[in-house]
Phi, psi and omega in degrees: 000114171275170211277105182065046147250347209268156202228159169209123151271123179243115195263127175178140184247211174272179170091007167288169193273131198300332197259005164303321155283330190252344165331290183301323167303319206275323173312301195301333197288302170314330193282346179123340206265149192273114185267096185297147192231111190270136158206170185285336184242166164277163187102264171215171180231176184225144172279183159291350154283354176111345172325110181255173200204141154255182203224138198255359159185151195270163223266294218295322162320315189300113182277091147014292180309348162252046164246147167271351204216160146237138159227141171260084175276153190301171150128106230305288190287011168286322178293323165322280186292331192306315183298346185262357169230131189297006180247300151302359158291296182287285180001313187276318165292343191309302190281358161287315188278320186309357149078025190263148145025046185265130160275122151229139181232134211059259203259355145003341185258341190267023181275301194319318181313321202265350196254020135105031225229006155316299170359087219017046182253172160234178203184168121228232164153152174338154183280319177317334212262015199283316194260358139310284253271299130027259193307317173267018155111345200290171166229111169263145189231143192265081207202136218311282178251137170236131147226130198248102193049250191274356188250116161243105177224155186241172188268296193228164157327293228304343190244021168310318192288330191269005170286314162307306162312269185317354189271280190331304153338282234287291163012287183296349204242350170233000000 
């Protein structure tokens, strides 16, 4: 990865879990790679502790293709409204067939159900999201991080570092 060429897209509107977003934002950035804040309308969004953030292109705008990366962070109605608008939903698949890098952590996976992108894959993710994910064909698993190829994913904060740590890994590695 050379320095500020690697681009990451981070998908998320409000009510996300703030250190979900910003933990990660932050690993990548120290890693070199320039971190985008992809959301569905412009201005800024807030997580649920009050964090606030701007948003550097509304989702339907956003070319995939210049991102290297994606992370999805949780946080129940951030996941929520992202999986019900169709334009993220295809964004996220967009880096699945594109075979590049998605992180997701808690509830950050249940956009994944809508974009089709399960499929013998594993995973993990909040313990609610087991019988989503289940059903759409994943096999979950409960464990601080999994990773199945370009999918990285975790359960809660509490296990940001080692998310960070495997996204950052897989990045550098691409």
């Amino acid at each position: 990865m050379t320095e500020n060429t690697t681009k990451i897209a981070f998908l998320a509107t409000d009510g996300y879990e703030d250190s979900e977003l910003t933990s990660p934002w932050e690993a990548v950035t120290q890693a070199g790679a320039t971190a985008t804040l992809i959301a569905p309308e412009s201005g800024s969004i807030e997580g649920k502790k009050g964090h606030q953030a701007s948003v550097d292109f509304v989702v339907k705008d956003a070319n995939p293709d210049d991102f290297a990366g994606l992370v999805l962070p949780g946080g129940v109605v951030n996941a929520d409204h992202l999986r019900m608008d169709d334009d993220a939903v295809a964004f996220v698949k967009s880096f699945f067939d594109a075979n590049k890098p998605v992180a997701v952590i808690c509830h950050g996976g249940w956009i994944l159900t809508d974009a089709d992108v399960l499929s013998g894959r594993t995973l993990t993710s909040y313990p609610s999201l087991k019988t989503d994910l289940k059903n759409a064909g994943a096999t979950w698993v409960d464990e601080e991080v999994c990773v199945d190829g370009e999918l990285i994913s975790s359960r809660t904060p509490n296990d940001l570092p080692a998310f960070n740590r495997e996204f950052v890994q897989k990045i550098r590695k691409n």
